[in-house]
Structure formats: structure tokens, C-alpha cells
C-alpha positions as CSV (number, residue, x, y, z in Angstrom):
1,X,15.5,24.8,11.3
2,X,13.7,21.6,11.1
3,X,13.0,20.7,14.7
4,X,10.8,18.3,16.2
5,X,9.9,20.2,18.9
6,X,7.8,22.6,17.3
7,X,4.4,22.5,18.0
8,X,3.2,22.8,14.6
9,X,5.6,19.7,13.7
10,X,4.3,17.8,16.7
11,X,1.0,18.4,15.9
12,X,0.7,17.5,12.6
13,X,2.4,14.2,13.5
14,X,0.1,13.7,16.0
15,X,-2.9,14.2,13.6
16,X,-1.7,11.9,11.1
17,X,-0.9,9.1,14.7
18,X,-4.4,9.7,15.5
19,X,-5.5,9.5,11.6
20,X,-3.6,6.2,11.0
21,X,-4.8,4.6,14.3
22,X,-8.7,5.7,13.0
23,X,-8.0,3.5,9.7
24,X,-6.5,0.4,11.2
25,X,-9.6,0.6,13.7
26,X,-11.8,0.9,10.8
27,X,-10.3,-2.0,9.6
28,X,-10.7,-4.6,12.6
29,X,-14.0,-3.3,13.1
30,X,-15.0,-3.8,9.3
31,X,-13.2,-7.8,9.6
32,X,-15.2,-8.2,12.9
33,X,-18.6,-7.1,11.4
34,X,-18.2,-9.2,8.4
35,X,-17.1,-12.4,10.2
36,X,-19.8,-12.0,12.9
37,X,-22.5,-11.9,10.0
38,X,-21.0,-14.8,8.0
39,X,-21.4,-16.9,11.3
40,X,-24.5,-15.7,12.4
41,X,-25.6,-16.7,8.4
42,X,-24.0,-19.9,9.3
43,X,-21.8,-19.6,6.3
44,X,-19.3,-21.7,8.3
45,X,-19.1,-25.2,10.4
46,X,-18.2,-24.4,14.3
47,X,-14.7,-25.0,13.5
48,X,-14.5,-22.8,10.2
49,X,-15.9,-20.3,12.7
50,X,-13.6,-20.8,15.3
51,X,-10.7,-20.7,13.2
52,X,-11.7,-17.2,12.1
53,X,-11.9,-16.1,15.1
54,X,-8.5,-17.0,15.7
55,X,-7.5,-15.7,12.5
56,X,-9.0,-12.0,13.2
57,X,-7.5,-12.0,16.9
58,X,-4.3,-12.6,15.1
59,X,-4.9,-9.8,12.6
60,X,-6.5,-7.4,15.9
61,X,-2.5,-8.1,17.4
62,X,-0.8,-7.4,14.0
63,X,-2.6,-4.0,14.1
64,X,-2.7,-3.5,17.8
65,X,0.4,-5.3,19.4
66,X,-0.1,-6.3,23.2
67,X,-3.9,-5.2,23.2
68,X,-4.8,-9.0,23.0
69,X,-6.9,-8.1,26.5
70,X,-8.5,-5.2,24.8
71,X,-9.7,-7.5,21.9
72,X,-10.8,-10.1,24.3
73,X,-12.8,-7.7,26.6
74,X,-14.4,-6.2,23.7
75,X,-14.8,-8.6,20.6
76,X,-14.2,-12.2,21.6
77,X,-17.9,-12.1,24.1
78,X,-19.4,-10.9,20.9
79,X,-18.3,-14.2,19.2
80,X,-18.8,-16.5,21.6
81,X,-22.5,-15.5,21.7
82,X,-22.6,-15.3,17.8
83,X,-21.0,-19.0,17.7
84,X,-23.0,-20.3,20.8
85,X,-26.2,-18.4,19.2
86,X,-25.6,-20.0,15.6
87,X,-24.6,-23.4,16.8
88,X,-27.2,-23.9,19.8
89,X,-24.7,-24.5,22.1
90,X,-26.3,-23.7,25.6
């Protein structure tokens, strides 16, 4: 009997949800950290930095589909103070 409504079953799916979720987080956190260094190093012109901003909220929706609040409540203040910061924009 292969059900899906054994617990065993539905916990094991679960884990590997929660596991898979854990690695695509690991991997927007891992493009936000790099991007926020390479503008803060001024690697980029305010544009180029803009653009990847863009670019990695695109990426954040791609992994996380209709959590473009989340990202902006939790990532987009961090670049606006790393492109205001880098590009003395007060």
C-alpha cells in the first residue's frame, strides 16, 4: 500500500520541502551577499548596481513566487543604503 497519508510518507516529504526551501534560501542569500559587497567595493556604476538589483529581485521571485513584499521588506532597504552609501547620495 503506498499511500500518502502515512505519516512516515508525509514526513519525509515534508523534510525534503523544508530541505529544498533551506537550499534555494541559501542561494538568494549567497546572490544578495555577493552583490551587496561588489557595490559597496564599487565594482559597479549606479546603474550597473541598480540593474542588479533588479536582476536578483527577479531571481528572489523565480525561487519564491509572490514573496516580492517579503524581498522588499527584507533585502531591497539593505540595497538602497548600500547604493545610497557607495554613491553618496543623501
Amino acid at each position: 500500500m503506498a499511500q500518502d497519508s502515512k505519516p512516515g510518507i508525509q514526513s519525509a516529504r515534508q523534510s525534503q520541502a523544508i530541505r529544498e526551501e533551506n537550499r534555494r534560501l541559501a542561494y538568494l542569500r549567497f546572490l544578495v551577499d555577493v552583490a551587496l559587497r561588489a557595490i559597496r567595493a564599487g565594482y559597479f556604476s549606479r546603474r550597473q548596481a541598480e540593474t542588479v538589483v533588479a536582476n536578483i529581485r527577479s531571481q528572489a521571485l523565480q525561487l519564491f513566487p509572490g514573496k516580492d513584499q517579503t524581498f522588499d521588506l527584507i533585502y531591497l532597504s539593505r540595497f538602497r543604503r548600500a547604493i545610497t552609501e557607495t554613491y553618496r547620495l543623501h
